[in-house]
C-alpha positions in Angstrom: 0.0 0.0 0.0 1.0 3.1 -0.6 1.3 7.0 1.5 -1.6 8.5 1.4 -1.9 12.2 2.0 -4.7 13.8 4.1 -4.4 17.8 4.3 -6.0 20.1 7.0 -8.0 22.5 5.2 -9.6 25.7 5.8 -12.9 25.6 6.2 -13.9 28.4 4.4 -12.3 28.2 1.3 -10.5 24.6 1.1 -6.8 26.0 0.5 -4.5 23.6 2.6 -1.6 26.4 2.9 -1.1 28.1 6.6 1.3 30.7 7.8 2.3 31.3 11.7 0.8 34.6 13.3 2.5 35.7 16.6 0.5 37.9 19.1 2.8 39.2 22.3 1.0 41.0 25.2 2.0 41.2 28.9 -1.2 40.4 31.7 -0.9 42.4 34.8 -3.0 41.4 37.7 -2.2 42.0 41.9 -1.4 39.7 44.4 -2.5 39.1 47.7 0.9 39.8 49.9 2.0 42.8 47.7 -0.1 46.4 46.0 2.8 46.2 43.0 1.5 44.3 39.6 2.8 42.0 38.3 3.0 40.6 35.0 3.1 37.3 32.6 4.0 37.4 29.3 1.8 35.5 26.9 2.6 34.2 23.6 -0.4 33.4 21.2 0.4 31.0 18.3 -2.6 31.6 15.5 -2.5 29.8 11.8 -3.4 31.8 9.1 -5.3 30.5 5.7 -2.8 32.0 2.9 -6.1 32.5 1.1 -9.0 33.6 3.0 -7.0 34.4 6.2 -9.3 32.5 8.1 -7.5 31.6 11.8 -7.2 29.0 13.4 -5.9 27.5 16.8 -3.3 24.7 17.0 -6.2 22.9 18.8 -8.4 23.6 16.1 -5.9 22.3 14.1 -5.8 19.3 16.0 -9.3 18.3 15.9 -9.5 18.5 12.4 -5.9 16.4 11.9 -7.8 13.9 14.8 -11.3 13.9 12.3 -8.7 13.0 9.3 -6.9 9.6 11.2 -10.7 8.7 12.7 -12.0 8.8 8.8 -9.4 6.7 7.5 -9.0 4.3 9.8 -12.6 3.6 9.2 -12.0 3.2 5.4 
């Protein structure tokens, strides 16, 4: 038997090409013990539809790879 290729696509318009978005902020919240803020740095990782520019999560992405091995195992 040979490979066989399943894509993730975008839902919106089929295409199967992705970029990687970035979105940096800082969250400042108190504490308990102290009246300073402080702060955690978050780094959002988005996927981008080269086409539509549609987003999507990495769990998103996820799901849909997980729908892909569930179909073809069943085939």
């Amino acid at each position: 038997m040979g490979d066989i290729l399943d894509y993730f696509l975008c839902d919106n318009c089929s295409n199967k090409d992705f970029k990687l978005v970035y979105n940096f902020c800082l969250r400042f919240h108190g504490v308990n013990f102290s009246d300073d803020l402080i702060y955690d740095k978050i780094i959002e990782e988005k996927y981008e539809c080269t086409q539509c520019q549609k987003t999507f999560s990495k769990d998103d992405i996820e799901k849909g790879l997980s729908v892909l091995r569930s179909k073809r195992k069943k085939a």
